[in-house]
N, C-alpha and C positions, 0 to 999 in steps of 0.2 A: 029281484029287488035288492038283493044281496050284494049282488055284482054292481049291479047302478052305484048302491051307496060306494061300494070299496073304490068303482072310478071316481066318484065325486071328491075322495078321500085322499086321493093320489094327486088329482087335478087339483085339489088344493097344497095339497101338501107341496107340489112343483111351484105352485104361483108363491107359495111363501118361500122358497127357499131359493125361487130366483129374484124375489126382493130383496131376503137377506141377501144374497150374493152381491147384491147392486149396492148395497149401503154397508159390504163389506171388506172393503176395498177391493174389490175384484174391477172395481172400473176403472178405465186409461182414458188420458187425455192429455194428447197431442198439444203442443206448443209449436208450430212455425217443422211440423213433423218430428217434433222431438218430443220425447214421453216427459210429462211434466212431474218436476222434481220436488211438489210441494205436497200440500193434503188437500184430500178431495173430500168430498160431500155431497150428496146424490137422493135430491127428494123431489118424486114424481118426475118432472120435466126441466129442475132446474139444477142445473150443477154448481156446486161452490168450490172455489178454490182459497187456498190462501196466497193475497195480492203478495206479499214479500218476494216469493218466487214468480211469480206471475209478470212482475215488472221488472226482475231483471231478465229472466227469457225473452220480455217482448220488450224492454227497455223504454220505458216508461217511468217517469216520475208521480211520487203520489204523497198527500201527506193528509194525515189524520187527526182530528180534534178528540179526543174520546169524551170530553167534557160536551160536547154538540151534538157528537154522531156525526160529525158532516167528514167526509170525503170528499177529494178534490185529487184528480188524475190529470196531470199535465195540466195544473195549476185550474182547470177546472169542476166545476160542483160535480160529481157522481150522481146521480140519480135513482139509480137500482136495489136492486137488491142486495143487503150486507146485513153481515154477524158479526160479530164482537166477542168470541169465546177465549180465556186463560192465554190474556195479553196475544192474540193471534186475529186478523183481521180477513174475515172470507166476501167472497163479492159471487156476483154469480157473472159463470163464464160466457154467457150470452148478451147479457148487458154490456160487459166491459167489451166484448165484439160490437156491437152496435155503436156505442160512445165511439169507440177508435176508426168504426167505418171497415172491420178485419171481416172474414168469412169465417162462420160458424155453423158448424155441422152438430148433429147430435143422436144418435143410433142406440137407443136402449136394450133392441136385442143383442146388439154386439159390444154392449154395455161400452160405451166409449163414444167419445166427444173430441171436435179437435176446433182447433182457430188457429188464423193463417192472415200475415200482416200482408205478406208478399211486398208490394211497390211502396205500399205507404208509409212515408216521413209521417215521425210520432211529435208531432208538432202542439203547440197550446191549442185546444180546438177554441176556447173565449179568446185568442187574441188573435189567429193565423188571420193574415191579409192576403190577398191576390198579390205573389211577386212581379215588380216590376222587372224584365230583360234589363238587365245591370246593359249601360254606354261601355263600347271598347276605353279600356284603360287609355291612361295615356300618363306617362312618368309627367311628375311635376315639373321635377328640374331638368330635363333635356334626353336626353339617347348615349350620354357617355356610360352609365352605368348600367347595362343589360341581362336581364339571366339568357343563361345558354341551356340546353337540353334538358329540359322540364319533360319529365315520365312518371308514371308512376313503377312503384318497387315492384318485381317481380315475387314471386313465393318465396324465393328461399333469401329473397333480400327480408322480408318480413319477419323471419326465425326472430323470437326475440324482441319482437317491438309491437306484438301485436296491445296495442295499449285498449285495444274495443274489441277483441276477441277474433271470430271471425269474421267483424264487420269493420276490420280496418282496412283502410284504405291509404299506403304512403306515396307519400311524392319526393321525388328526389330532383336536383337541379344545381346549378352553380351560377353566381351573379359574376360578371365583369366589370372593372375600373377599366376605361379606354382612355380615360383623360389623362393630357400631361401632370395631374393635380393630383392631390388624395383627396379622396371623397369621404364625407363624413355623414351621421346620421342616417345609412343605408340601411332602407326599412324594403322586402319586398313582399308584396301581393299577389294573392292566386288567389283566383274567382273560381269556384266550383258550381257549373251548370249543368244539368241535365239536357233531355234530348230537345227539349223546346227551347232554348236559350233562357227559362229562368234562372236565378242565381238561388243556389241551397245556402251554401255555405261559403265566407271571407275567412282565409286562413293567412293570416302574418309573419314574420320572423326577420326578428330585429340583427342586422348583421355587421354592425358597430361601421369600426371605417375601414376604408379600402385602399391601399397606396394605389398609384399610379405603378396600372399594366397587373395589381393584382389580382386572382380570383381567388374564391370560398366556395365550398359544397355546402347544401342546407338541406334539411329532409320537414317536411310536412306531413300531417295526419288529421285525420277526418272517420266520421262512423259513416258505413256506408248506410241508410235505413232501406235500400232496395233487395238488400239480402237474403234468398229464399234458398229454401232444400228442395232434392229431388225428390216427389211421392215417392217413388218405388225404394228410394237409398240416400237414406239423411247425411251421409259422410259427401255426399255429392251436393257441393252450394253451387248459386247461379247467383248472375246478379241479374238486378230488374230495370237498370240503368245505365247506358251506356255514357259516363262523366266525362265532361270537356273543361278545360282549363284556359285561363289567361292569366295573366300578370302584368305586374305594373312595378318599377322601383320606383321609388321615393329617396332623396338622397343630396346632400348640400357639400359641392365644388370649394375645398378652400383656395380663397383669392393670391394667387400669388405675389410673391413679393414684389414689388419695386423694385427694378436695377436701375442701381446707383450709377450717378452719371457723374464723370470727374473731368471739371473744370481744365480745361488747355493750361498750363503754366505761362508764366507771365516771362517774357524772356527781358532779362538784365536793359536798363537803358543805355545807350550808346552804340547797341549793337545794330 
C-alpha cells in the first residue's frame, strides 16, 4: 500500500512539474523554422504568443482598438482568441494559422509548436480578389525608348540593399533613347507574375528624360512572400516561386524643331 501511494506521489509530482515546465518557458515555437523571438503562453492546448513579433516574423500587418477589443490582421477582423496584458497584445497561434491559411503543428510532449506561411502572399483576406493575367505591355508612346537586360540582382549584388530582409528581391535593367529626339517623362514598368501568369505585384521608377542615343541603370525591389527555410537548416531559404517579369516604357518624344527655310534672293532688276 505504501509503495502504490509513493508511485501515485511521484506520478503526480511528474504531471505537475511537466506543467510547470510547459508554462515555464520551456516551450519553443518555430516561426517559418525560426525560434520565435517574442513571449509565449501555454494553457492546455492553446499557445499564445505576442502578435508584435508574430507580424514581423510572418509580416503581417495588424492594428488594435484597445477601447473595442477588436483586432484586425491584414486589415481584417481577428476572431480568436486574444489577451491584453501590461500594454502587450497575445493571439493564439492556431487561430492566427487558420486566419492566414499557414500550417500549424502542436506537440505538447515535446513542448513546442511551429506555423509555416511557405507559398502564401499575406494579402487582405476581406479584400483579396481573383487576379486577373495582366495583357502583355505595350509602351504608349512607341519602341524608341526600351529597357535592355532586365535580371534580377545576384547575392552579393543584394549586400546592402536588402530593404525586406531575406525576402527581397532586386531587379536590375537599363532603358534606351533610340530616337533622334530626347525623350521626356520616362516612366518604366515591371510586372511581377508568378508561375500561372497572375500579376503579384507593379513596380515603377520614374527615370526623368533621356537625350537621344542615351541609357540609364535602374534597380527595382519587391518582398518576396514565397520565402521558406530548410526543415533540417534554417540558414538555408528556398523560394516557393519561380517570378517572371515584363515591362513597359512610358515616355513623351519632344517635337523637333522646324527647319527654317530661307527664301531664294531676289536678284537686282536689269540683270
Amino acid at each position: 500500500m505504501l509503495n502504490r501511494s509513493i508511485s501515485v506521489f511521484i506520478f503526480a509530482v511528474i504531471i505537475i512539474s511537466t506543467f510547470s515546465m510547459a508554462q515555464s518557458g520551456d516551450w519553443v515555437v518555430y516561426v517559418n523554422n525560426r525560434p520565435f523571438t517574442g513571449s509565449i503562453s501555454v494553457s492546455k492546448d492553446v499557445v499564445m504568443v505576442s502578435i508584435q513579433e508574430l507580424s514581423q516574423m510572418l509580416d503581417f500587418g495588424f492594428s488594435y482598438n484597445e477601447l473595442t477589443n477588436c483586432l484586425k490582421i491584414n486589415d481584417t477582423v481577428y476572431g480568436g482568441i486574444k489577451s491584453y496584458n501590461n500594454g502587450r497584445l497575445y493571439v493564439s497561434l492556431g487561430d492566427v494559422a487558420a486566419m492566414l491559411g499557414a500550417r500549424y503543428s502542436f506537440d505538447p510532449r515535446a513542448c513546442n509548436a511551429t506555423i509555416q506561411t511557405f507559398n502564401i502572399k499575406l494579402v487582405p483576406v476581406s479584400t483579396a480578389a481573383p487576379v486577373a493575367t495582366t495583357p502583355t505591355p505595350v509602351a504608349s508612346k512607341g519602341d524608341e525608348v526600351k529597357v535592355q537586360g532586365l535580371r534580377e540582382l545576384a547575392g552579393n549584388e543584394l549586400v546592402g540593399k536588402e530593404q525586406f530582409g531575406v525576402s527581397t528581391v532586386g531587379l536590375t535593367g537599363s532603358v534606351q533613347n533610340t530616337a533622334k529626339v530626347t525623350a521626356n517623362n520616362v516612366v518604366v514598368t515591371v510586372f511581377v507574375k508568378d508561375g500561372t501568369g497572375s500579376l503579384q505585384e507593379t513596380l515603377t521608377k520614374d527615370m526623368g528624360s533621356l537625350k537621344s542615343g542615351e541609357t540609364k541603370n535602374f534597380e527595382l525591389f519587391f518582398r518576396d512572400g514565397s520565402i521558406f527555410y530548410d526543415t533540417t537548416n534554417p540558414a538555408i531559404v528556398y523560394r516557393g516561386i519561380n517570378w517572371q517579369y515584363e515591362n513597359k516604357v512610358d515616355f513623351k518624344l519632344e517635337q523637333p524643331s522646324p527647319t527654317p527655310t530661307t527664301e531664294p534672293a531676289e536678284e537686282p532688276a536689269g540683270k
